[in-house]
N, C-alpha and C positions, 0 to 999 in steps of 0.2 A: 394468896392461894387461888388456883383458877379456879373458877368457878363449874359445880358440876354441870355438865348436858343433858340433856334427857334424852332418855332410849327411844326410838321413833319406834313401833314395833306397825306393821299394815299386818291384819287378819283376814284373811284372803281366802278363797275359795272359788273355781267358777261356777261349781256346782250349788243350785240352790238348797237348804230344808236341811244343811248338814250340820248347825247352831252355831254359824259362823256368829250372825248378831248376838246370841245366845252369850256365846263364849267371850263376845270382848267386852258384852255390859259387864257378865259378874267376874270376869277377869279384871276389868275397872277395880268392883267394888271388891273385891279382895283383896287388890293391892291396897286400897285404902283405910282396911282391916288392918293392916301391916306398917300403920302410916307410913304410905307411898302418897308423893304429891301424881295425881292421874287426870290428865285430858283423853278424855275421846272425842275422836271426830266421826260424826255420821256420812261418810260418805256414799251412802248408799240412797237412791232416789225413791226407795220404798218407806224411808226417814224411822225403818221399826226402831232403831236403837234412840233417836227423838223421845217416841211414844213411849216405849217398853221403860225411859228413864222419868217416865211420868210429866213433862213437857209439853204440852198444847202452845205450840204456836201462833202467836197473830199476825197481822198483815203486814205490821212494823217492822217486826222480829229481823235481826238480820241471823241468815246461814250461812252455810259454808259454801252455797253457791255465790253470797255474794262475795268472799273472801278471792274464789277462783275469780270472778270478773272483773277485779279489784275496785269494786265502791267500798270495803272495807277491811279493815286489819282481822285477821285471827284473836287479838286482844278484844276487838270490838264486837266481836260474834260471840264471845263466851258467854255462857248462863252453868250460874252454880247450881249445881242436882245438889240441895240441903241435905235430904233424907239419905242418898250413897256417898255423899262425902265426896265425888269425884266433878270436873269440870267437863263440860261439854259445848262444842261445836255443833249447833242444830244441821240437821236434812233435812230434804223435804225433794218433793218432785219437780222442783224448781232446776237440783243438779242434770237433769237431762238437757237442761236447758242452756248448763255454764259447760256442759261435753260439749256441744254444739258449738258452742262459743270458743273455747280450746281447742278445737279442730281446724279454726282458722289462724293459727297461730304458730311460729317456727319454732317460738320456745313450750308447744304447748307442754310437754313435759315435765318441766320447772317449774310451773309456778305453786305449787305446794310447795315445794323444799323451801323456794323465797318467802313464802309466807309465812311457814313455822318459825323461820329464823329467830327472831326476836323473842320467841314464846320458849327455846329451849334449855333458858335457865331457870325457866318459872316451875317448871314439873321436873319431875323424877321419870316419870313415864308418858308417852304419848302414845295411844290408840288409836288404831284409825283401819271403822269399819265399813269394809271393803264393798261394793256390787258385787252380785253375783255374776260378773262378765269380766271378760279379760279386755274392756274398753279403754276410754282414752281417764278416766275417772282414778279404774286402778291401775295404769301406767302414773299419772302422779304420785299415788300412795305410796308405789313401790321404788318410784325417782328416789321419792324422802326418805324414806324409811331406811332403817338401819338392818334391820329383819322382817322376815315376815315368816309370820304364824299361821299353820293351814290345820283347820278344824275339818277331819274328817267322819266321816259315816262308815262303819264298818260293811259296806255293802259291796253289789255285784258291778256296781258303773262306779264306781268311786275311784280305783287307781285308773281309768282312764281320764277322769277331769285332772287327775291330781300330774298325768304327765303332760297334758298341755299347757296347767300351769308353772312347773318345773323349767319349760322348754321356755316360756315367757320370762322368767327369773333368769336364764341361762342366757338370755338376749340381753336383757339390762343389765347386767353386770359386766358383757361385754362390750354396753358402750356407757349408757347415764351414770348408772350406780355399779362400779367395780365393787365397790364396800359391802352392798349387800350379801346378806347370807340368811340360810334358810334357817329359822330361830327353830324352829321343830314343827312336829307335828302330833293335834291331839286329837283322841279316839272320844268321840261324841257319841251319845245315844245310844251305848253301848247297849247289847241285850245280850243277856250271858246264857236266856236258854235257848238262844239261836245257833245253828251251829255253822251258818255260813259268816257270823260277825267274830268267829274263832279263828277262821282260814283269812283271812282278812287281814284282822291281825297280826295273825303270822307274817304273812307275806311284808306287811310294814314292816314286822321287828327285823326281817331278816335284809330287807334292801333298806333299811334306813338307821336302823341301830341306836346308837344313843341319842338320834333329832328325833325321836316317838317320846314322847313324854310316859313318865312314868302311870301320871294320874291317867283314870279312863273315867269319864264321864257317863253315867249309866242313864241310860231312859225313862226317865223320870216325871210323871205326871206334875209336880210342884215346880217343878223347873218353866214346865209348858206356860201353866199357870200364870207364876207371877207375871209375868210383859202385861197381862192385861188390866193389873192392879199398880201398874208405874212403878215397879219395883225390882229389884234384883232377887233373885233365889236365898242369896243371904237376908235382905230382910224378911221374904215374904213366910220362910219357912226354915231358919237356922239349923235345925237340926235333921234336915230334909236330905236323902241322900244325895241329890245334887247338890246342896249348898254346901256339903262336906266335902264333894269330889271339885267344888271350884277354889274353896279353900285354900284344898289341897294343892289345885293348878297354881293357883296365886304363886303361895310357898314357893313351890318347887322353881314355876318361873321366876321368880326374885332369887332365887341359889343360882340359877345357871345365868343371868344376867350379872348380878354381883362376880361372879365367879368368872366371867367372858370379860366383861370390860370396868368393874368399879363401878358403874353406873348403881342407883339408890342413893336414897336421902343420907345427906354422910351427918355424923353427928356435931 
């Protein structure tokens, strides 16, 4: 029997404070809830998904910058989060440093996808969260990746980040990654007595349609919270209405992935 792959999914955003990190830790830990085998990768050089999974780094430590510069495998960068159950590829502000490095390079664009390779019978799901830039960082993300997931803010600047990075997705498909497709999009930080996060909304539902996920993520002070206790919103506060609305994301993302390609832990 072939053996399963794992879903690459990159969570992407260029706009900052929209729970892009937010959304792929307890997206992790939800699918882990579900036992899902779950790697994230921090690819972000503000290393919050690191921190936020309770991880202090040392000096030693290898990340995912050194995976990009190849002193090291993806196997050799992993470190188990115990308490969420999922595996992680450290950040840190070292990756400014492997952009830099990948700017000088013809293939800079590959080398994530080569380096996952080996790793994508080991998980059910790969994560991988993104810079707030449309740089050379998430041009790899998006090389590998299978989909990408775009955690929105129901605000007044938001469908403008969200069509410069459409138009980016709309490039790489036309040459690296044909395969790509946009896994959906979800409504973060929702405020439901705002009435400009309704019109918002809307506007999603009606140019996007069934890639809006059903779950909405509401603004939620416990959600904030947890990153600073190393934890996910599922441990930090289970019955918290964010850890009910990630839950829920998990779920629903694990239906529309099973459902697209078989991908999940088969029994």
């Amino acid at each position: 029997m072939k053996q399963q792959q794992a879903k690459i999914v990159a969570v992407a955003n260029q706009k900052g404070g929209v729970g892009k990190t937010t959304t792929a830790l307890n997206l992790a830990a939800g699918l882990v809830e579900l036992d899902q085998r779950v790697l994230l990768l921090d690819m972000d050089p503000q290393g919050n998904a690191t921190t936020g999974s309770g991880i202090e780094l040392g000096e030693d430590d290898w990340t995912l910058y050194h995976v990009l510069v190849g002193e090291c495998s993806v196997a050799d960068a992993v470190i188990e989060v115990d308490e969420m159950g999922f595996s992680l590829v450290p950040g840190n502000g070292d990756l400014t440093a492997a952009e830099v490095a990948l700017m000088a390079r013809d293939d800079r664009a590959e080398v994530l996808k080569r380096a996952l390779t080996a790793q994508q019978a080991q998980f059910d799901h790969i994560l991988i969260d993104c810079p707030p830039a449309l740089n050379v960082l998430t041009l790899n993300a998006l090389t590998a990746a299978h989909g990408v997931l775009i955690p929105m803010q129901c605000e007044y600047y938001a469908m403008e980040g969200l069509s410069a990075l459409l138009d980016t997705v709309r490039q790489i498909q036309g040459s690296v990654n044909p395969g790509l497709e946009v896994e959906g999009l979800v409504r973060t930080m929702y405020d439901v007595r705002n009435n400009l996060s309704g019109e918002v909304s809307n506007q999603l539902q009606a140019h996007f349609g069934e890639k809006l996920f059903t779950t909405v993520v509401p603004r939620n002070v416990r959600v904030a919270e947890a990153p600073s206790f190393g934890q996910s919103v599922l441990q930090y506060d289970p019955l918290s209405r964010g850890a009910v609305a990630y839950k829920g994301l998990a779920g629903e993302y694990l239906r529309r992935t099973k459902g697209a390609s078989g991908n999940g832990r088969s029994a």
